[in-house]
C-alpha positions in Angstrom: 38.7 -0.1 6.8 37.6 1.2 3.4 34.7 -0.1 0.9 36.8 -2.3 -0.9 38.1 -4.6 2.1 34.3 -4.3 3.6 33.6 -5.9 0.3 36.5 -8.8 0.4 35.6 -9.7 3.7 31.6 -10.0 2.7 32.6 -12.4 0.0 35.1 -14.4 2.4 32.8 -14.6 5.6 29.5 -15.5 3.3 30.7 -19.0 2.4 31.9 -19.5 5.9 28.4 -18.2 6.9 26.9 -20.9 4.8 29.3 -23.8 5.7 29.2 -23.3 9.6 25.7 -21.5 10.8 22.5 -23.4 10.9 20.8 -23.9 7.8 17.1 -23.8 9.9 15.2 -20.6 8.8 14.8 -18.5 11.8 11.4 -18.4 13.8 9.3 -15.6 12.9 9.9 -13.1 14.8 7.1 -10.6 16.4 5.6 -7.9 14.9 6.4 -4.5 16.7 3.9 -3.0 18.9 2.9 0.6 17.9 3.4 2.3 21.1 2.3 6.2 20.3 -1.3 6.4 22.3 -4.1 8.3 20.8 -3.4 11.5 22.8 0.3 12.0 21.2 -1.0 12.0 18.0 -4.0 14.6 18.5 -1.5 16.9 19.8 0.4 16.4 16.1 -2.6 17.1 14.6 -2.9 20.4 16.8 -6.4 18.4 18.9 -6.3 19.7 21.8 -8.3 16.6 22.1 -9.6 13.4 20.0 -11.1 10.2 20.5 -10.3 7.6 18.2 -13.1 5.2 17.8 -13.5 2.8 14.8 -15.4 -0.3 15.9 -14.3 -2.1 12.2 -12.2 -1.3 9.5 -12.7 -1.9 5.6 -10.0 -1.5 3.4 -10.1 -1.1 -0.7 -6.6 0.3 -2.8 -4.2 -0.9 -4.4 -0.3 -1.8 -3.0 -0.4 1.0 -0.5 -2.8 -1.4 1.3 -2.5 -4.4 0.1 -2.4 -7.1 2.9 -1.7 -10.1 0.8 -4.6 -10.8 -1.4 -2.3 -10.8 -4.6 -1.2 -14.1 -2.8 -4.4 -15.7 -4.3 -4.1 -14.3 -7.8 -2.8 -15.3 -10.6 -0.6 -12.2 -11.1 2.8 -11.3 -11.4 2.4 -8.2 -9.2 3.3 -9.9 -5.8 4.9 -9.3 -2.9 5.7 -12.7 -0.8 9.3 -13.4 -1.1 12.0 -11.8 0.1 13.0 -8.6 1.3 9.1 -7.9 1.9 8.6 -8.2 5.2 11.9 -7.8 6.8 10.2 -5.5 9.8 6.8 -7.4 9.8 8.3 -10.2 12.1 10.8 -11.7 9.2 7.6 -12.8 7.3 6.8 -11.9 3.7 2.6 -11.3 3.8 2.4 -9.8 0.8 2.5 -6.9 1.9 4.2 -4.0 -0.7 6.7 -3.1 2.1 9.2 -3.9 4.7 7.0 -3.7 7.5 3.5 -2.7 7.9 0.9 -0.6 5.8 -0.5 2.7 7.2 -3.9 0.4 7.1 -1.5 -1.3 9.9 -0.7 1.3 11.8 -4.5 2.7 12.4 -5.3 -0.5 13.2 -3.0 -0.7 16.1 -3.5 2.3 17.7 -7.8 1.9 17.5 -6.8 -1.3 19.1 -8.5 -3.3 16.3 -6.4 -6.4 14.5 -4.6 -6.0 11.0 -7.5 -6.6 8.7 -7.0 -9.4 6.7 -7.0 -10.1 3.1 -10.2 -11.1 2.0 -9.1 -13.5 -0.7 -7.3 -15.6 2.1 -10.0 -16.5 4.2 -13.4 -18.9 3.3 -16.7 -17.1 2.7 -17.5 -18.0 7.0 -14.6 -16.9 7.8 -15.7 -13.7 5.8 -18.2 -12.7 8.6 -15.8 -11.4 10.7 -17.4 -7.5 12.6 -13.7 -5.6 12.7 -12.8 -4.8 9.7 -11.8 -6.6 6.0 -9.0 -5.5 3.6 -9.7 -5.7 0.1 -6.6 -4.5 -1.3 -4.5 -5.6 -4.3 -1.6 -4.9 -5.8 -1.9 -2.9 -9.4 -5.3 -1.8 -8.4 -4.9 1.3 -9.3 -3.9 0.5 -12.8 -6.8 2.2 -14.0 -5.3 5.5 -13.1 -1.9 5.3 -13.3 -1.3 2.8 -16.6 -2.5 4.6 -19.4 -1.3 7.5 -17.8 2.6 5.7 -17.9 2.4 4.8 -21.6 0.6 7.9 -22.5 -2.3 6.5 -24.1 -6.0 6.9 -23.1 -8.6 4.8 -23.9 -9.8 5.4 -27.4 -13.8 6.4 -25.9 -11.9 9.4 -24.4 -10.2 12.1 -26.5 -8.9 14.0 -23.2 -7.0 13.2 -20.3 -9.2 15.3 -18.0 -12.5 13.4 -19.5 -11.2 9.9 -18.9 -9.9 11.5 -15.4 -13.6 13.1 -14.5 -15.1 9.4 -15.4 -12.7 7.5 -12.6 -13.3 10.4 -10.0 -17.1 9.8 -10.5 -16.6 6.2 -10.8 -15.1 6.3 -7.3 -17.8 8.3 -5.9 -20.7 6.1 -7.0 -18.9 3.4 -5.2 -18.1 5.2 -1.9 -22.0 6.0 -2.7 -22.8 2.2 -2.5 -20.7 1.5 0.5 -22.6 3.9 2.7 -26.1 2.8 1.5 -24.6 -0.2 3.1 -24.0 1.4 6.5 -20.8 2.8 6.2 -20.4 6.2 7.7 -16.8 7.3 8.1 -14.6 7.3 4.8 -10.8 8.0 4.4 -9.7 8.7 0.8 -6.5 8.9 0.1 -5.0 11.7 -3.0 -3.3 9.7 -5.9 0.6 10.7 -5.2 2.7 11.9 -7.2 3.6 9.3 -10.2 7.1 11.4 -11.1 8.5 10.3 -7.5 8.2 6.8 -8.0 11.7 5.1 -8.1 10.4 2.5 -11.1 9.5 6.5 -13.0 12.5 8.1 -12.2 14.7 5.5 -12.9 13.1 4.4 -16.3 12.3 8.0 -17.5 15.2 9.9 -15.7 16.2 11.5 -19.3 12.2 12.6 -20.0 11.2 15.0 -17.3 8.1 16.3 -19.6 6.7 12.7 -19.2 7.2 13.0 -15.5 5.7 16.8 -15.0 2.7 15.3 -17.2 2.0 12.1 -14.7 2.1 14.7 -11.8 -0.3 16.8 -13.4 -2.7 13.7 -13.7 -2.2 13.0 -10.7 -3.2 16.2 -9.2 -6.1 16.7 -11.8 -7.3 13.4 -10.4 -7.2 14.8 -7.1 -8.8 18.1 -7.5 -11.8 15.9 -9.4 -12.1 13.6 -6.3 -12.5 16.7 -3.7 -15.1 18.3 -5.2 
């Protein structure tokens, strides 16, 4: 059966699907467990042996780890309709993705629960010991906006000056967080702004503008890792 009769039969069965099947949305269905134990993955990393222990886990970004909180926000840069959520049990969270965040994933296998979008819960329900996820969509506009339109700030007349100030900026608040308590700190590099499908479909004819966000990029990243 070739493409074409795939495609008649998709537009004759559809109706049929609607006319005949039940029109009751279907019951959420579970999240997947994450079934790779702690040892598996210390032998990936080349550990002979590891002990994963986090007793909470904080979480601030942008849509990489956003958990919802764009939900509450009056912004266009959401994430709860469909097909977000197709893997997380059927459920759009608001979560950037068809299934769960990497934020997800170490939650599961420290055996601690998703952390939840702050935005969604009341200020007691804020007190919570394991963990908090502060994330939201476009976060990171700083960073990677005027970098798109290729325009900086007019305080800064060079991209690595206005690219020095956010590294530092992020330090001084990883600064604050630990004069808090906070002791163990994952920081992720920015990624490469050319391989996003929105870049490389809207500046496929402009690969200067492409090699330039990469360079940003990994200015920004040889800033933050010094």
């Amino acid at each position: 059966m070739n493409y074409a009769s795939l495609c008649f039969l998709a537009l004759f069965l559809l109706p049929l699907g609607l006319i005949y099947t039940d029109s009751k949305p279907l019951p959420p269905l579970p999240v997947p467990p994450f079934n790779i134990p702690q040892a598996e993955i210390c032998r990936y990393l080349g550990l002979d042996y590891c002990s994963i222990n986090l007793p909470a886990l904080y979480v601030v970004g942008d849509s990489i780890v956003d958990a919802g909180n764009n939900n509450y926000l009056d912004t266009a840069s959401k994430a709860n309709y469909a097909p977000y959520g197709i893997d997380f049990g059927g459920v759009a969270t608001g979560r950037p993705t068809n299934g769960r965040t990497f934020v997800d994933f170490i939650a599961q296998v420290v055996g601690l629960p998703f952390p939840p979008p702050v935005m969604g819960l009341s200020e007691s329900q804020r007190n919570i010991t394991t963990g908090l996820n502060y994330g939201s969509s476009s976060g990171g506009n700083d960073l990677v906006l005027y970098w798109q339109f290729g325009k900086l700030p007019e305080q800064f007349s060079t991209v690595k000056k206005y690219t020095r100030l956010l590294s530092n900026e992020l330090y001084s608040r990883l600064e604050a967080i630990y004069e808090l308590g906070a002791r163990k700190f994952v920081v992720n590099n920015a990624f490469p702004f050319r391989c996003q499908p929105v870049n490389l479909h809207q500046k496929a004819n402009k690969t200067s503008v492409l090699e330039d966000m990469n360079e940003r990029a990994a200015l920004f990243n040889g800033f933050a890792s010094t």
